[in-house]
C-alpha positions as CSV (number, residue, x, y, z in Angstrom):
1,X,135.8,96.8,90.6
2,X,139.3,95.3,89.1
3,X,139.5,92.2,89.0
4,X,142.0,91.3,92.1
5,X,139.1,92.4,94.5
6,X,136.8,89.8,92.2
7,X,139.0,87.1,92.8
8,X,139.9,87.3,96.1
9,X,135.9,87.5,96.8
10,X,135.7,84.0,95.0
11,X,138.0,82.4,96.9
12,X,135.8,83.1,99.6
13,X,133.4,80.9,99.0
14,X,136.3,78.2,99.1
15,X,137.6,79.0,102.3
16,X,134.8,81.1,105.2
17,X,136.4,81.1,107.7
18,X,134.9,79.2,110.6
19,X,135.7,81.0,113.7
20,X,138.2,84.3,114.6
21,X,142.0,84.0,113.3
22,X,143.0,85.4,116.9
23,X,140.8,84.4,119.3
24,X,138.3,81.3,120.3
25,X,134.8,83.0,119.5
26,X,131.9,83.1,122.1
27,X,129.4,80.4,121.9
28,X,126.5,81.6,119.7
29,X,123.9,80.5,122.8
30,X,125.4,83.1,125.0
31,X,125.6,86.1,122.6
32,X,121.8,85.1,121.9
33,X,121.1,85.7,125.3
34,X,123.0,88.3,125.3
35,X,121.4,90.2,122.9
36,X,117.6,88.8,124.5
37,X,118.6,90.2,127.6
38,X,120.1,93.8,126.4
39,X,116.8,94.4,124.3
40,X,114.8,93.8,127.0
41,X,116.5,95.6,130.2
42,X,118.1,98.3,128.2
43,X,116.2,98.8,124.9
44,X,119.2,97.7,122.8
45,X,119.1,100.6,121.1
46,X,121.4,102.8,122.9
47,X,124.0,100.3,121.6
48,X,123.8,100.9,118.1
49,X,123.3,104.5,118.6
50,X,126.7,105.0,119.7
51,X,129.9,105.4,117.5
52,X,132.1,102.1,117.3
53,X,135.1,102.5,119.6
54,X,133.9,105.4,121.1
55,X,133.6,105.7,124.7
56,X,129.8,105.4,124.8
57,X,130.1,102.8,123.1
58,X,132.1,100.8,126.3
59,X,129.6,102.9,128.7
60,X,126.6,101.4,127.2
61,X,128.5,97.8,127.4
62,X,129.4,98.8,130.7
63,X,125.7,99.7,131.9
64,X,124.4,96.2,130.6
65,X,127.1,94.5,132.6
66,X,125.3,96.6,135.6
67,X,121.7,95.1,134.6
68,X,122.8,91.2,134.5
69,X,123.5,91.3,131.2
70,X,127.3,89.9,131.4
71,X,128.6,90.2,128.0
72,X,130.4,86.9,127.0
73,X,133.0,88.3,125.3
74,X,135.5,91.8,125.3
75,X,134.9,91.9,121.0
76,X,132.5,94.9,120.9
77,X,131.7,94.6,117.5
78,X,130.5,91.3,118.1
79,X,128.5,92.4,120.8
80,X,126.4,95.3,118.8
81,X,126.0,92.3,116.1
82,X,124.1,90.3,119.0
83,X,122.0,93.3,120.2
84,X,121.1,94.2,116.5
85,X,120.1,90.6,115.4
86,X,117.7,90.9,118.0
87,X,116.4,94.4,117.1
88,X,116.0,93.7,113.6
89,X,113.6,91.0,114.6
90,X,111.8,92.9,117.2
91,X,111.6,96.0,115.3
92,X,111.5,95.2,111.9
93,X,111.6,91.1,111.3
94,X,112.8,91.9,107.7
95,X,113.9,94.5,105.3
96,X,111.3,96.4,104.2
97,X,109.1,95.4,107.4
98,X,107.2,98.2,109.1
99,X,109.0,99.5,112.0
100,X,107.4,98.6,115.3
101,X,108.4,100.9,117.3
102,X,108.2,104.8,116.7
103,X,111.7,106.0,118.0
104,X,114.8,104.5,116.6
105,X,118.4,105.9,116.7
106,X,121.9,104.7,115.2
107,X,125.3,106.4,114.9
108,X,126.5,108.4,112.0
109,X,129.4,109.8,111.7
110,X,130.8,113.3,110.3
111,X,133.1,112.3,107.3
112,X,135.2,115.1,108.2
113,X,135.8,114.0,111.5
114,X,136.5,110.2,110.1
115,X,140.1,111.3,109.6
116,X,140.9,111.8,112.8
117,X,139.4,108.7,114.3
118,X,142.0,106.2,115.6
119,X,142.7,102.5,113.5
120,X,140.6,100.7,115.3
121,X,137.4,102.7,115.7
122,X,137.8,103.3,111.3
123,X,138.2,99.1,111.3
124,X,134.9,99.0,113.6
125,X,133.1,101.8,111.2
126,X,134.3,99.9,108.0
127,X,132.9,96.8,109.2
128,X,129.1,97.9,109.9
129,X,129.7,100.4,106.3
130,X,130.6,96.5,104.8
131,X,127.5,94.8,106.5
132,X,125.2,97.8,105.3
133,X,126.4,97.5,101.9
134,X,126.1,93.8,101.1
135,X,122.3,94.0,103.3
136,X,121.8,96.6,100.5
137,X,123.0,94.6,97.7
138,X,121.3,91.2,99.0
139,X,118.2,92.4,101.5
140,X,116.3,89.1,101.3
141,X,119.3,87.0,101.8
142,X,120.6,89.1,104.6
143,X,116.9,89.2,106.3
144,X,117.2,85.3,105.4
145,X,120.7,84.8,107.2
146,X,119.3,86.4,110.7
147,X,116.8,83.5,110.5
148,X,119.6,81.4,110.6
149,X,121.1,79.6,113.9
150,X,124.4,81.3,114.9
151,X,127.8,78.5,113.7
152,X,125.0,76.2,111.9
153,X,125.2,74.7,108.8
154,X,122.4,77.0,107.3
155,X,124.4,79.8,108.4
156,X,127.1,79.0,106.2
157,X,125.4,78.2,103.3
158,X,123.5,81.4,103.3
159,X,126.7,83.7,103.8
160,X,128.7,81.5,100.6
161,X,125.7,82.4,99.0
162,X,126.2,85.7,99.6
163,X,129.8,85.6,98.6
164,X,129.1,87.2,94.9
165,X,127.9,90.5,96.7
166,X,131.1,91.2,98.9
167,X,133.2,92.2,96.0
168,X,131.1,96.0,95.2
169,X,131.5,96.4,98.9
170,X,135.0,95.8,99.8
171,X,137.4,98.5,98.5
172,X,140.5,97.6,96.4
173,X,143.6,96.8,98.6
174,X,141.2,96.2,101.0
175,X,141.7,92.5,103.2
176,X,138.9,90.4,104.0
177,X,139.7,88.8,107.3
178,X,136.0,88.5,109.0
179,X,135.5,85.2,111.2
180,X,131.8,83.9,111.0
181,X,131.0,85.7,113.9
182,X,132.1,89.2,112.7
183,X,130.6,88.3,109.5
184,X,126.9,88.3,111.1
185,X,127.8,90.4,113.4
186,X,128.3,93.2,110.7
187,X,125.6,91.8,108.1
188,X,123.0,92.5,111.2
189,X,123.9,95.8,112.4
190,X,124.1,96.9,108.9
191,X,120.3,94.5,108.0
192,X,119.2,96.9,110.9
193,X,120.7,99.9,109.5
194,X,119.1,99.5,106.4
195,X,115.7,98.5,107.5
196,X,115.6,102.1,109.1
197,X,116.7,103.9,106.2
198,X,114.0,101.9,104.2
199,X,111.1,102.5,106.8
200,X,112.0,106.2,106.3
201,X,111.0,106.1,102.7
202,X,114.0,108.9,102.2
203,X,118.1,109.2,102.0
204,X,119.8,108.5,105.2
205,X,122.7,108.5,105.7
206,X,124.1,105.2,106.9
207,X,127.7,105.9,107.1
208,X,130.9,104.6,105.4
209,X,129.1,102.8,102.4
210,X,132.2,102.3,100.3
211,X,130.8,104.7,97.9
212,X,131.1,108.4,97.3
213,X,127.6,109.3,98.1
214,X,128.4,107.6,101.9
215,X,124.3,107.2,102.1
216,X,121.6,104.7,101.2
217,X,119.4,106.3,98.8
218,X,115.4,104.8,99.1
219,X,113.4,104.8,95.5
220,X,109.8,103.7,95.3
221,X,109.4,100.7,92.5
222,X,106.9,99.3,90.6
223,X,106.8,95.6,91.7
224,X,106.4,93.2,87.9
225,X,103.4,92.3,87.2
226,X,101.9,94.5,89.5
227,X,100.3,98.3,89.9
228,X,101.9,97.6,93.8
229,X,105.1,100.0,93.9
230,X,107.8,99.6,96.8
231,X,110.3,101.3,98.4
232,X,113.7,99.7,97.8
233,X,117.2,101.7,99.5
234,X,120.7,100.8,98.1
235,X,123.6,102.5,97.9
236,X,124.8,104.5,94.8
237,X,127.2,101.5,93.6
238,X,124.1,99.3,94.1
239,X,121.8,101.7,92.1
240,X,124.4,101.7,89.2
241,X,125.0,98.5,89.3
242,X,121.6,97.7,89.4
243,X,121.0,100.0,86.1
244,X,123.6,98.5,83.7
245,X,121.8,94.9,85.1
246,X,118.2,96.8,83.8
247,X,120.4,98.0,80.6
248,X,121.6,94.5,79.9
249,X,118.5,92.6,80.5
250,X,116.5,95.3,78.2
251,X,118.7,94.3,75.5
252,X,118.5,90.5,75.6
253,X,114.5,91.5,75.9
254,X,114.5,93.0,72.9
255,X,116.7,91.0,70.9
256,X,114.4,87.5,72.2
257,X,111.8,90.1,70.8
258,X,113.3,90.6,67.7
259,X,114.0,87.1,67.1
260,X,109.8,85.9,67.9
261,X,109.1,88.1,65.6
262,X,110.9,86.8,62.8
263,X,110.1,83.8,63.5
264,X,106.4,84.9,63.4
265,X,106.6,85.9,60.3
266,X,108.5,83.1,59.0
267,X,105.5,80.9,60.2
268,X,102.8,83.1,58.6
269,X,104.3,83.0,55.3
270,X,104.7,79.5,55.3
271,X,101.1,79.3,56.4
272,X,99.9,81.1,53.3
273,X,101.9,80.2,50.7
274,X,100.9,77.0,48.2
275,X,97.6,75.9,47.5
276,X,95.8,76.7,51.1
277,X,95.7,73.7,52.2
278,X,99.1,74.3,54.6
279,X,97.8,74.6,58.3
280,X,97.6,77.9,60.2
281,X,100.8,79.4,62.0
282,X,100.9,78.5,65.5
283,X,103.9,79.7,67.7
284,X,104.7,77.8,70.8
């Protein structure tokens, strides 16, 4: 990633933005109950199955209207964020939770019909690809932020936190012009996303992941310390990104290595030079 991308990512944590550019955001309360009230009378589900900015999509909206669900905004992206926040908790509670459910559905999409899609439905798409991409890059901190009340303080703190994980998942050019709520909106549709693809224990493919491979690819890993192995899904940019980190840190290993033992033996041969009467090596 060139370093434009990297800077513009750390002004971010200068500057969040606080609410939509363009419009006066929903209050969080109501796209809580919202979401509460599609899960329960409509499964929630059938949401995030559909394509963003299809016409299912507005259907689905539609049919929870029809079951006193009003939805308190027209944003539908903000909407599916609402209805996944609450899935995610009811079906997984975190990344790399057991699902608790046995049938689970979301949209994919055929990269060779992406083309043809309209602006605004590729802007929807990129959004949840975005959200799925930094869940992949940051799963405990995007399990963490869902814990989080909706415009609080917490909130904030948790998505600056978050800030140096954007950059791998925003393409060059690209501008980053989320409000709060679009922000959490995508980071829990793409949290759910990737809890599925995790549960799965296999490659799924989670559409638009700013990579080539356009899928999250799940790997079973040895936990430290333990013989307990787990199964951890990123993207390929995550996995590569994550193997020059492993490269790196195996070299500062073995040079900390390198330099015990010569310190070792610096310490020994002190210890048994002269007459004997020079205490015994000990190493802190």
């Amino acid at each position: 990633m060139k370093s434009p991308v990297l800077l513009a990512t750390a002004a971010l944590a200068m500057s969040l933005p606080t609410g939509a550019p363009s419009a006066t955001p929903p209050a969080p309360t109501a796209l809580q109950a919202f979401g509460v009230c599609a899960t329960k009378n409509y499964e929630g589900a059938e949401l995030l199955a559909t394509q963003p900015g299809s016409p299912e999509e507005a259907e689905v909206i539609a049919e929870y209207g029809s079951r006193s669900c009003s939805p308190p905004t027209s944003e539908a992206g903000i909407l599916r964020g609402a209805v996944a926040e609450q899935l995610f908790k009811t079906d997984f509670g975190t990344i790399g939770g057991r699902p608790k459910r046995d049938l689970i559905e979301v949209f994919t999409v055929d990269m060779n019909e992406l083309a043809a899609l309209g602006t605004d439905a590729k802007r929807r798409i990129d959004y949840v690809a975005f959200g799925t991409c930094v869940a992949a890059s940051d799963p405990d901190n995007a399990s963490a932020l869902l814990k989080t009340a909706a415009g609080s303080a917490e909130e904030r703190q948790v998505m600056v936190t978050m800030v140096p994980k954007y950059a791998a998942c925003v393409s060059e050019g690209d501008t980053f012009n989320l409000s709060r709520a679009d922000l959490r909106s995508a980071l829990a549709e793409g949290a759910y996303r990737l809890a599925l693809s995790q549960s799965l224990n296999q490659e799924v493919i989670v559409t638009g992941t700013r990579d080539p491979s356009k899928s999250v690819q799940c790997k079973q890993i040895e936990s430290p310390g333990t013989h307990l192995r787990k199964s951890v899904c990123m993207t390929e940019a995550n996995w590569a990104a994550r193997e020059r980190e492993n490269e790196f840190q195996a070299k500062e290993d073995q040079r900390h290595f390198r330099e015990y033992q010569e310190r070792l033996q610096t310490c020994i041969t002190y210890s048994l030079g002269g007459d004997g009467s020079r205490p015994p090596c000990r190493m802190n």
